[in-house]
N, C-alpha and C positions, 0 to 999 in steps of 0.2 A: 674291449669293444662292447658296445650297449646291444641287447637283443636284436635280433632282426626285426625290421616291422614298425622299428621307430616311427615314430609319427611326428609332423612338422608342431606341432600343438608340445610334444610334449618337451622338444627341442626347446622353443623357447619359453615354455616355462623355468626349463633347467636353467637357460642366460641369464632369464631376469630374475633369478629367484636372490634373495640377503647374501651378502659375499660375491656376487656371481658376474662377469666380468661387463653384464649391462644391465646390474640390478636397478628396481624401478623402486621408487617410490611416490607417494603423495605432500606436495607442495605448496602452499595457496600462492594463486596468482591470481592479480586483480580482486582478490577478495573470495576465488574461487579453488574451491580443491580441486588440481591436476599432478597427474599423473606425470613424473617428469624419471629421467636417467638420476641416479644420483649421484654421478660421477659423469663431468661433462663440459665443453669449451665454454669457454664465457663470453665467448664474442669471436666473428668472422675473421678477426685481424688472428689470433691465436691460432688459428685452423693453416693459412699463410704462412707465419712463421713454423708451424710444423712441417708441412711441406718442404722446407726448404732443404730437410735430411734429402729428399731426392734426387738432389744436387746434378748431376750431368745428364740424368735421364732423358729422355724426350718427353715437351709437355704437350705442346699443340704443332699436327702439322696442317699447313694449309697452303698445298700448292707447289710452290719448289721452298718454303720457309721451312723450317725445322726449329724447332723455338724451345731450350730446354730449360727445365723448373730455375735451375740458377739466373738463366740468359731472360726470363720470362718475372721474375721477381724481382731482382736490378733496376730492368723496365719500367716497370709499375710503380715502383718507389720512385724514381723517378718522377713520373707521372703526378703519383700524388705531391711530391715534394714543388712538381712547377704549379701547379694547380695553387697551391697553399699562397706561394709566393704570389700571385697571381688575386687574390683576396677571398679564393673558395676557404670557408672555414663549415665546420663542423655544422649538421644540419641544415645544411645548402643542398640543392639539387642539381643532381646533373643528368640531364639527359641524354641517351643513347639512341639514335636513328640511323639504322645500320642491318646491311646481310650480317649473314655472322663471318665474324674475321677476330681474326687477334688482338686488335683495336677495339672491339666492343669487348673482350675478355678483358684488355688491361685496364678500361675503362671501368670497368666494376669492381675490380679488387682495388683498385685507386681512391675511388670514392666508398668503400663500404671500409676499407683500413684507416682512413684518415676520418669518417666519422660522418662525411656526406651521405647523403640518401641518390641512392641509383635509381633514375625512372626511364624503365623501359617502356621503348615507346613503338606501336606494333608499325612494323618495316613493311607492312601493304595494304595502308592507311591513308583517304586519298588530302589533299593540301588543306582543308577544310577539319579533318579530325588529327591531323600533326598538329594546326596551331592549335585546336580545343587542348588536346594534350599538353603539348608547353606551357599553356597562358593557364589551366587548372591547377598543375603539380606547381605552377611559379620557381620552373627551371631558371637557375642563373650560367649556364654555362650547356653546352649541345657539342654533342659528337655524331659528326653524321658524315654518309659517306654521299659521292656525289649524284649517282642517282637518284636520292630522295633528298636532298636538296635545295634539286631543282624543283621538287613540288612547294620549296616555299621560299624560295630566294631572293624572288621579289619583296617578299613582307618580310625581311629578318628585323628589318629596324623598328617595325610597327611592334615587336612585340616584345610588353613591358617584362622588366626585371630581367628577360633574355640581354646576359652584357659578352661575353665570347663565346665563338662557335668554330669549334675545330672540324677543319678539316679531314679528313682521314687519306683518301685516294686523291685528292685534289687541292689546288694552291687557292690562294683567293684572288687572284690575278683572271683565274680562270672565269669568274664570275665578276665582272665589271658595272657597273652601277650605273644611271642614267647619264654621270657626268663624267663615264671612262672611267669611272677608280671603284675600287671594291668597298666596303663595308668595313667601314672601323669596327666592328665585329670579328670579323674574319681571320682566323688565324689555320699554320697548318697542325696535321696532329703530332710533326715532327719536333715542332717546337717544345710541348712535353717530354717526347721519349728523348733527343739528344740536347736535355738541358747541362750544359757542361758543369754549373755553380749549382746543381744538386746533388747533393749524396745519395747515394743509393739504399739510402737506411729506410726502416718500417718508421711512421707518422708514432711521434706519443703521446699522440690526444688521448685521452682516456676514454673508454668504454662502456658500454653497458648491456645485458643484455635487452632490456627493453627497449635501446635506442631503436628507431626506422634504420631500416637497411635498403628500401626495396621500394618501388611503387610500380606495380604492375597493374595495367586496366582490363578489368575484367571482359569477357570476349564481347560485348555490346550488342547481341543480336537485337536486341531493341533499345530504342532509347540512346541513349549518352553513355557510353561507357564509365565505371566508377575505377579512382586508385585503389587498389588492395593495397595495406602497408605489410610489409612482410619484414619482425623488428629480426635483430641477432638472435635472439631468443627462437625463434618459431622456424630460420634456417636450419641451426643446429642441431634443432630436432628431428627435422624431416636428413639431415645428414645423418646422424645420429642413427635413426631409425633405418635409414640404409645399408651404412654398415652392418648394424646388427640382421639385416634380412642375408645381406651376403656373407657374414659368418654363419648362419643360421643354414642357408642353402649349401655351403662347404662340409657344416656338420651333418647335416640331413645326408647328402650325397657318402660319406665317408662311411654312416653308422647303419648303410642299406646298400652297400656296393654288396654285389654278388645277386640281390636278390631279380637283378634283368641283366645280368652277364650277357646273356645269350645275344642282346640286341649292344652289347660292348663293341667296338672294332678292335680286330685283334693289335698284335704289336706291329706286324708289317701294314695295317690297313689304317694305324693311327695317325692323326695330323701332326707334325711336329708344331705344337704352338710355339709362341714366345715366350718369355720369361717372365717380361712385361705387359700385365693388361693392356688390350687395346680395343678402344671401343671407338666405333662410328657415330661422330655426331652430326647430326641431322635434324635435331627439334630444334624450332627457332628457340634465341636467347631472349627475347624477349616474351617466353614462357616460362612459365615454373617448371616445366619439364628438362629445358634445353637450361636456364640458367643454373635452379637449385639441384637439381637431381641431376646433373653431367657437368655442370661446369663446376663447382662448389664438392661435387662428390669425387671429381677427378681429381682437382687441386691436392684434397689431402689422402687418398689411394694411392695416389701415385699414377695412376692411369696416361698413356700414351693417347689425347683426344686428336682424331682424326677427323677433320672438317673439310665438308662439301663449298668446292666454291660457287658461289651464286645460288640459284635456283634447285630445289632437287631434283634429280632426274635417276631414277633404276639403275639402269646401264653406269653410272659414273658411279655410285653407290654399290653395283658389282663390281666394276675395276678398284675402288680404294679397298674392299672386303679381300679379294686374291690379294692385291701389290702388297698391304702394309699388315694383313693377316692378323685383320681384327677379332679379337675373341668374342667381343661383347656388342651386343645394338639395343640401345634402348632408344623408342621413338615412339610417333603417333602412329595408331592402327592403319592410317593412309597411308602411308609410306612403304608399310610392312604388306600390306597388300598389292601394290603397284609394283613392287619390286618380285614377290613371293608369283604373281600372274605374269612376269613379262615371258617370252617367249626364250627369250636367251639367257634364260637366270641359271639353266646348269652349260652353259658356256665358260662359267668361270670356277674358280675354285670356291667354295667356301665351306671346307671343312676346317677351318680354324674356329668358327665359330661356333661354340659351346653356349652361349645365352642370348637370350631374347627376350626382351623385357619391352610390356608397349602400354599407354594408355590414353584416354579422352573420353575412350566409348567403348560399352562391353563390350564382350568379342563374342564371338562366334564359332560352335565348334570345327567349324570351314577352316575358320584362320588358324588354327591348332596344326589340324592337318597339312596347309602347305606352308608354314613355318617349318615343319619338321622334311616334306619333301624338298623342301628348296633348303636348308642348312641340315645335312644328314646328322652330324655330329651332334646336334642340338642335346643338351643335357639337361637343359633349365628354362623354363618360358615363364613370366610374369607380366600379369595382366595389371594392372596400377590404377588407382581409383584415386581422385582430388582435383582439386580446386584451386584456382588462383587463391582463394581468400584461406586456402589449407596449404600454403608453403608448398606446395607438390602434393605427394602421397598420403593417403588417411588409411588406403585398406590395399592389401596385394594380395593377389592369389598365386600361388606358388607350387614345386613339386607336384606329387602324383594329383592333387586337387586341380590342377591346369586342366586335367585331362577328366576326371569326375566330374566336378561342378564346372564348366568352363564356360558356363551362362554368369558365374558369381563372379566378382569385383573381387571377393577374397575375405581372410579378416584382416581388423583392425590392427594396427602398427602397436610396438608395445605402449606409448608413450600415448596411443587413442582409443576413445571412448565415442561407444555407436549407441545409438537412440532412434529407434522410429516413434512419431507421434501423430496425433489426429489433428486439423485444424484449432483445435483451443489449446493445442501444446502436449496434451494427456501421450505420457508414452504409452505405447502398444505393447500386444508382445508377441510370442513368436509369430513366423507367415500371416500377420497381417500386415496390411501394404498404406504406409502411411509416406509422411516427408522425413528425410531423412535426417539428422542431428547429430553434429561432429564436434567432440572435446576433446583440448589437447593442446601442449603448447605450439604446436603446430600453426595455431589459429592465428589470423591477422591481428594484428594491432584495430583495426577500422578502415575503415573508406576515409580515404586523402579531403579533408573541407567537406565532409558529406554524416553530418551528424544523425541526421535523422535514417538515412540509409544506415549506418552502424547499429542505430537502436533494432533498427527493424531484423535484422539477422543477427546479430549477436545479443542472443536474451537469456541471460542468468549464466553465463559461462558454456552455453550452446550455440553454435553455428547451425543456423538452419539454410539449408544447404538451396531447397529447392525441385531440389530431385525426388522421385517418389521412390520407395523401396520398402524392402522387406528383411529379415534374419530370420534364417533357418534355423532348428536346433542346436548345429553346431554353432552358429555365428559366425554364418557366412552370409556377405551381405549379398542382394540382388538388387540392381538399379533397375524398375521397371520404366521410367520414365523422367520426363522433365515437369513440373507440373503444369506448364502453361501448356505442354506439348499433347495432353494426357487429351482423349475425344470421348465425349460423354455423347455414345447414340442410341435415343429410346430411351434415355435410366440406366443403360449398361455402360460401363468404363471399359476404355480400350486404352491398351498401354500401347504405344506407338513401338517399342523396342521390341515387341514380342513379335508382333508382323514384320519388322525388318530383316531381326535376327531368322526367322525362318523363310523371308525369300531369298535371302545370303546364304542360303542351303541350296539352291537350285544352280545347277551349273552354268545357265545361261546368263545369271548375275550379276553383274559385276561391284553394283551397289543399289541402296535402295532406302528411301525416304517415304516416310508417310506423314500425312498431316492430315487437319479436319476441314472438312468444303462444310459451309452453314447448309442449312438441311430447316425447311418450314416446318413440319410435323415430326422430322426426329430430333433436329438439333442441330448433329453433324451427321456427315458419312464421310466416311473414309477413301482417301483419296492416296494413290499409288505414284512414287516416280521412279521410275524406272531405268538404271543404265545398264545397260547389254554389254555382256562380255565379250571381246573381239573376237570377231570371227563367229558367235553364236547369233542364235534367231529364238525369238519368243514371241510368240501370239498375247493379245490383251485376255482372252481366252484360258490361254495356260499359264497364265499369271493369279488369274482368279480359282482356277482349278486345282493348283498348287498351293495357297491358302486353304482354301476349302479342306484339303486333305488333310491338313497339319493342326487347322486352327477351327474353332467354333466359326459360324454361320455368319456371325452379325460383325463378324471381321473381318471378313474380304473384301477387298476392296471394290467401293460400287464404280469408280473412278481409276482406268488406268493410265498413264502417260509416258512415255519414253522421253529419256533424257538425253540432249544432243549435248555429248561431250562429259567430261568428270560434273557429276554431280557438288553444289557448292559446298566447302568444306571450311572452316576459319582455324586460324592456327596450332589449336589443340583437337582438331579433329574432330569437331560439332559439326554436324549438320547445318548450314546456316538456313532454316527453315523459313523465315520471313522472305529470304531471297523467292524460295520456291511459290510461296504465297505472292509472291509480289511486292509484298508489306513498304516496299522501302531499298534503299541504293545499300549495298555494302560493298566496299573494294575487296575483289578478288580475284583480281586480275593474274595474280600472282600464285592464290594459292593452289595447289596441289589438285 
């Protein structure tokens, strides 16, 4: 056994070192040196057929279905095999509009095995940003279930290159056309799964890693949402990289047992886990979060995916954690917070759960805290830092550092490389707070038809992200900001995350947004929104008095406001700030 006191830094130094079983090296892509595994899948279909050793296990449950790796591959093959038949060929789109269900799962691996590009398409998007979506990516085929549907059922025929639309929960019967008959369009998703004249073999179109896999639209808080292409390449890695964080987390835990014994439970006080990971899925699929990082990391783990029907809600979220005694939740910080504050969260059991993995937006050392009171067993928490246009993950913070730096996003994945720079590109260097810059194959392909978008953020083999931040001497990163989000009052910079993350200390809390009100003579001020925790009370007063205490002067808010209801939040857990501004309509009717 390696000294006590191991350190997670020196862990994976040892993995990635020459010989070592997630040795790294340097590769050009696109013309640029990256940093890649040098031993590693070559494409999403190879990951699939690895899986398939899993054979009886349980893949997906949703509901009273139990759907296992054999019963669940069969399926899909299928699937891609009727599609084929059907004239979808290779680098065609297909679109996904759907809750999450096993239907948008086998719709994925259908079209990323067979060589199609999957565009996921955000499911609380109102009739108006579904067709932008389809008529942009130049979907030829749609999977949707039937309440979002109906938001465009009238127009399916209007919209070009769109030639079949599967059903999933509904026939097409159900939806009748001005002259009683449905839509030569329309078909069920039945039709796929029980094609009798398909075999149930993998597609052998050939591969690459570069091909498109993925079109995901980035969260659109302004403007028109862009496609991120996410190729085989840039999945693999952020899977890749996952693996290697949870061998890294097994070693780290193994090579420092004994040194917090005392906070162990003994043998009579222990959970009896399962045999089989079991993790709770709850980020939507048409996230990087929910798709690449749970669905694509299940697949070849073996993991037992536990999925919420419909809408989230707490409560259902504690009954599937007791019933199916899932070990593992990774999701957005929303979620982990609504469940972590309900009133009835130690009503149920959830000492199976040993990890907690969350990310969108840094955290808070608040959310540490009731992570750990509301799942006692908790062993491991990670906090996950990326981006649609970074396959998922760029940076985690992990082990004892969760709990030290737990304002940091974490370091960099092995396979990524961090850069803070000044507006002419100029890197920085330590604790200065510039935009932040991510390499790595990790990185998208480009923006879907949006060339000059591409140039502008992907310049010399750097992703410029957006976000303002910093690295510490260890290289640990800190997201201070968004830059558009960032409030310049008087000459002085305010980073909007630094005021939130400290009224998300106050117990009266519950969440908390800041943004800039224009200001004649200084610019901006700073303006407070405020949502109250149940059952608590806060004054405008001791909301500025509580700043005042924590933070310099010229950052309290001169502006408070209380917030009637969840504060707006979009699918990865952003703030949707132009809401709060007024700026403009976003659907979120739905979210969280």
């Amino acid at each position: 056994m390696a000294p006590m006191g191991t350190t997670f830094a020196d862990i994976q130094s040892r993995l990635t070192a020459p010989g070592a079983p997630f040795e790294t090296h340097t590769e050009q892509i696109d013309g640029h040196d990256t940093t890649v595994f040098a031993q590693r899948f070559g494409d999403l279909r190879t990951v699939a057929q690895f899986s398939a050793a899993h054979g009886d296990k349980e893949f997906i449950v949703y509901g009273d279905r139990r759907i296992t790796f054999t019963e669940f591959l069969g399926t899909t093959n299928r699937v891609s095999g009727a599609l084929a038949a059907a004239g979808v060929a290779k680098g065609d789109r297909i679109a996904v509009l759907s809750q999450n269900n096993p239907e948008w799962c086998m719709s994925f691996w259908a079209a990323v095995n067979m060589g199609a590009v999957l565009v996921g398409l955000n499911g609380w998007w109102t009739t108006d940003e579904i067709l932008y979506g389809l008529e942009d990516s130049g979907a030829k085929v749609l999977m949707v279930d039937r309440k979002r549907f109906e938001r465009i059922s009238d127009q399916v025929d209007d919209i070009d290159g769109l030639e079949r639309v599967y059903l999933i929960d509904a026939t097409p019967a159900d939806f009748p056309g001005a002259d009683g008959t449905p839509s030569a369009k329309l078909h069920s998703f039945s039709e796929l799964t029980e094609a009798v004249d398909v075999p149930p073999d993998f597609p052998a179109v050939a591969l690459a890693e570069s091909d498109p896999a993925v079109i995901f639209y980035t969260s659109g808080t302004t403007g028109r949402p862009k496609g991120a292409i996410s190729t085989h390449r840039s999945m693999i890695a952020n899977l890749q990289n996952t693996v290697f964080l949870l061998t890294a987390n097994s070693v780290f835990l193994a090579e420092n047992a004994g040194e917090n014994a005392a906070d162990e439970p003994t043998a009579d006080e222990a959970p009896k886990a399962p045999t089989q990971p079991v993790a709770l899925f709850t980020s939507p699929l048409f996230h990087v979060s929910g798709c690449h990082s749970t669905l694509v990391v299940g697949m070849m783990g073996g993991l037992k995916l536990i999925m919420i029907e419909g809408r989230f809600d707490p409560v259902a979220a504690l009954e599937l954690i007791a019933n199916e005694q899932v070990t593992t939740w990774s999701t957005v910080p929303t979620m982990i917070w609504r469940t972590c504050e309900h009133p009835a969260r130690h009503d149920y059991d959830t000492s199976t759960v040993t990890a907690v993995a969350f990310g969108g937006s840094p955290s808070a050392d608040e959310l540490q805290r009731r992570i750990r009171e509301t799942f006692p067993n908790v062993k491991s928490t990670s906090n996950a830092y990326g981006l649609t246009e970074t396959s998922s993950v760029a940076t985690v913070l992990t082990g004892p550092e969760a709990l030290t730096k737990a304002s940091s996003v974490g370091r960099p994945m092995p396979t990524v490389q961090l850069a803070i720079a000044d507006p002419d590109g100029t890197h920085l260097g330590t604790d200065e707070t510039g935009e932040v810059l991510i390499k790595g194959p990790i990185l998208m392909a480009g923006y879907w038809n949006k060339p000059e978008a591409t140039a502008d953020s992907l310049r010399d083999g750097w992703l410029h992200t957006g976000d303002l931040g910093h690295l510490d001497e260890d290289g640990f990163l800190f997201i201070t900001d968004r830059a558009k989000d960032m409030i310049i009052r008087g000459g002085e910079n305010i980073y909007c995350v630094e005021i939130e993350n400290c009224l998300l200390t106050h117990e009266s809390v519950a969440d908390a947004a800041i943004v800039g009100i224009p200001h004649e003579s200084l610019g901006e001020e700073v303006k407070a929104f405020i949502e109250i925790a149940p059952g608590a009370t806060i004054t405008v007063d001791e909301v500025r008095a509580w700043v005042a205490q924590h933070l310099a002067g010229f950052k309290v808010p001169t502006y408070v406001e209380f917030y009637d209801g969840k504060l707006p939040r979009n699918a990865s857990g952003k703030l949707l700030k132009n809401v709060l501004r007024g700026e403009g309509a976003v659907s979120f009717a739905e979210t969280m």
